[in-house]
N, C-alpha and C positions, 0 to 999 in steps of 0.2 A: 468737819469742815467749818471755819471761820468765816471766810466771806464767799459772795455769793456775787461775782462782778456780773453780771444785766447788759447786753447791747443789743435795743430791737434796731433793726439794719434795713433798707430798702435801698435798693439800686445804691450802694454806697461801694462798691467793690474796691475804690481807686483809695478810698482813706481807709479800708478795713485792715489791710499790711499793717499802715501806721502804729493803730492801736495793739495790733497782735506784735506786731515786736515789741511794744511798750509792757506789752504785759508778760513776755518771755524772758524780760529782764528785770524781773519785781526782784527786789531784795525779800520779800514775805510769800512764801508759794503753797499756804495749803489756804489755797483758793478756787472755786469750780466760774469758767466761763459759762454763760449762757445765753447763747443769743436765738435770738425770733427771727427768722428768715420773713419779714412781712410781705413776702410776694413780689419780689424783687424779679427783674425781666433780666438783668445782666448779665454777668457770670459769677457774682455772688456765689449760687450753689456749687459752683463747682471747687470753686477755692475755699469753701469752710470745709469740703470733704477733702480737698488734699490737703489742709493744716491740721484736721483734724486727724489724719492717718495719718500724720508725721511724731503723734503722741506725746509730744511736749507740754503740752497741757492737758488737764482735766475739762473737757468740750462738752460740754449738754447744748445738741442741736439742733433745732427742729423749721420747716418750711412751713408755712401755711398761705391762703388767701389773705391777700391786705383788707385789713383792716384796721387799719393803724394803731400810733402808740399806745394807746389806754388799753386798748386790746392785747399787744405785744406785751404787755407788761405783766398784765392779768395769767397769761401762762408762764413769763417769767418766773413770778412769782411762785408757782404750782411745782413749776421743775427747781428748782433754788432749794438746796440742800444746805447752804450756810447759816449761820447764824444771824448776820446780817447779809441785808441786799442794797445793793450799791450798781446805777446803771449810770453806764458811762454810752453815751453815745456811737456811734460807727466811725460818727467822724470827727472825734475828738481821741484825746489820750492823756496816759498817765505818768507822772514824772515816775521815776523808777523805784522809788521810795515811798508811794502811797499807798499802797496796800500795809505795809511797814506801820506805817503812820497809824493807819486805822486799825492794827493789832494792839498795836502799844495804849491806844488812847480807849480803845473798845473791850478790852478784857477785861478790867477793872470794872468797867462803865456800871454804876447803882442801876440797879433792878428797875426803878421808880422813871431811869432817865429810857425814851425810845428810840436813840441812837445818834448820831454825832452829825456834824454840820461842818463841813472845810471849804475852803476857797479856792475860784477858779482862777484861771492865767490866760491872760488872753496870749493865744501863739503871733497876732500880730506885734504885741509889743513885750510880751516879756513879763506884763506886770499885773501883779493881780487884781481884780478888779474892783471897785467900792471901795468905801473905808474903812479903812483898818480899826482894828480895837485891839490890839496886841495881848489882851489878857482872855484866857476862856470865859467864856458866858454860857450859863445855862437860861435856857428862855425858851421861847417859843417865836413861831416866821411871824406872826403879826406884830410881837413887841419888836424884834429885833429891827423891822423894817419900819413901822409907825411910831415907837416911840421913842428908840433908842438912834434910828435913820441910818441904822449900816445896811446899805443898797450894794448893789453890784451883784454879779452872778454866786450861785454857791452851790456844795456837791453835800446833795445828803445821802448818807447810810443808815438805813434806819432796822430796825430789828423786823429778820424775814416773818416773823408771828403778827410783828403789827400791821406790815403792808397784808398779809393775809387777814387781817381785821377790817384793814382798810381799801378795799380792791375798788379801783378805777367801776363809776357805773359807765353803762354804754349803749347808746341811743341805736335804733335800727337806722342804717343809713345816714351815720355819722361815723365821724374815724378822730375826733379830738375834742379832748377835754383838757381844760388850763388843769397842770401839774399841781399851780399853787392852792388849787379844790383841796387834794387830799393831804397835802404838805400841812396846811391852816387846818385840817377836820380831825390830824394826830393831834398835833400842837395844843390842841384843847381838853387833851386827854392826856399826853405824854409831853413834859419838856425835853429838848433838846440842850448836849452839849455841842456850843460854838465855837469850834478854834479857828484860830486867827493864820492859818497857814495855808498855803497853795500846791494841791497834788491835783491838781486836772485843766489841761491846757484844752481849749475851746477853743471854737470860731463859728461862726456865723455866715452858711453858703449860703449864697443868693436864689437856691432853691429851696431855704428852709419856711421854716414856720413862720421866723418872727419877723421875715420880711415879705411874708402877704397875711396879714391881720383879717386885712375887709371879708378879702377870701375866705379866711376860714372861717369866721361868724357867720358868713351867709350858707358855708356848706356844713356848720355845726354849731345851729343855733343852741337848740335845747341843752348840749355841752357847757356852750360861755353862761347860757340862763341860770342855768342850776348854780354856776359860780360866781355871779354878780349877784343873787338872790343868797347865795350865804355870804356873800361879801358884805352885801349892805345891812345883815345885820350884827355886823361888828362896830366896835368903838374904833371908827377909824376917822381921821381928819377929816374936816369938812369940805375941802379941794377932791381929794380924794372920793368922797360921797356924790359929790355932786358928778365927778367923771362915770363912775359905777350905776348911779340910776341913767346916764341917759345912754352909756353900752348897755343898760339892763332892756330898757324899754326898745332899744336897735336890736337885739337878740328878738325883744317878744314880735318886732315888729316882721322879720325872715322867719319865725312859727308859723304865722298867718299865713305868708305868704309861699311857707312852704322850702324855704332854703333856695340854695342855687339857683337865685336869680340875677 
């Protein structure tokens, strides 16, 4: 098994079609699905058991109590028989050709590199997002963002041995940790190849993550602490630093007081 496509899913029933036809029509198919049922109230469950008895894909799938993504991941990971793991959201999907993408560019891939880095597409407009660098880059997510400044969203695949190196920690009575924790804590260990291409179209619902921030620091402090706390001891801009100490000390300040307030 090659890759190891990852979607933890909660109450997303209404985008999960989207992505399962997207991935029923991969040009590259020795791939194993695996998604994390996070305790989804919908009808979720019932629809990954009837796609899943329709046997067109290879399905690894399990339900559990929510506890969110860092958690979902953390068995992703465990059940992931590919070589690389690559999690695509519930409510997102993949041009038809990226799994393709990721065979061609990851067989080769040197031993020494921990797996590849592609570009997202926003589905509202068509176009990928950040700026372009049209040549591959091997680097790491700190340079590529602070010193080199190609921003914008991006899809990592990284080798399933190293996310098992590197597994999400996770707080009692916390359900998230910024991704970019363990994305920066490979990077220091493994560089990454950058290509300048787009197989994963995105959007951003109005009940995700990154449109209640305050909310989720205050109900996951110790989570943002531990990543502002490895953040600020990077060589990163001083704009930068100065944002990160004073989320650092707004994190320490909801430990005190205990979260959820």
């Amino acid at each position: 098994m090659f890759i190891s496509v990852f979607t933890p899913t909660y109450n997303r029933r209404d985008t999960l079609e989207r992505l399962y036809e997207s991935l029923k029509e991969q040009t590259f198919k020795d791939f194993q699905w695996v998604i994390v049922d996070d305790g989804s109230t919908d009808d979720t469950k019932e629809y990954l058991e009837k796609i899943k008895k329709e046997n067109i894909l290879n399905i690894t799938y399990i339900s559990k109590e929510n506890g969110g993504k860092m958690r979902a991941i953390n068995e992703g990971v465990a059940l992931s028989k590919g070589k690389f793991f690559f999690i695509v959201d519930s409510d997102d999907y993949l041009t038809l050709d990226a799994l393709e993408k990721i065979y061609k560019k990851g067989k080769n891939l040197p031993r020494e590199l921990g797996g590849l880095v592609f570009r997202k597409i926003n589905i509202s407009t068509g176009k990928i997002t950040g700026k372009r660098f049209k040549e591959e880059i091997v680097s790491t997510p700190l340079d590529i963002f602070y010193n080199l400044k190609i921003d914008g969203d991006k899809s990592e695949v990284i080798r399933t041995s190293i996310m098992r190196e590197f597994p999400f920690e996770v707080f009692q009575g916390e359900k998230f940790l910024p991704e970019g924790y363990i994305w920066n804590r490979i990077g220091e260990k493994y560089k990454l190849l950058y290509v300048d291409e787009g197989i994963y179209y995105y959007e951003y619902l109005e009940s995700g993550y990154t449109n209640s921030f305050k909310k989720l620091m205050r109900n996951n402090p110790r989570g943002f602490n531990i990543y502002y706390k490895y953040m600020l001891k990077q060589r990163i801009p001083l704009l930068n630093r100065v944002k990160f100490i004073i989320r650092y000390l707004e994190s320490c300040f909801y430990i005190l007081k205990g979260g959820k307030k």
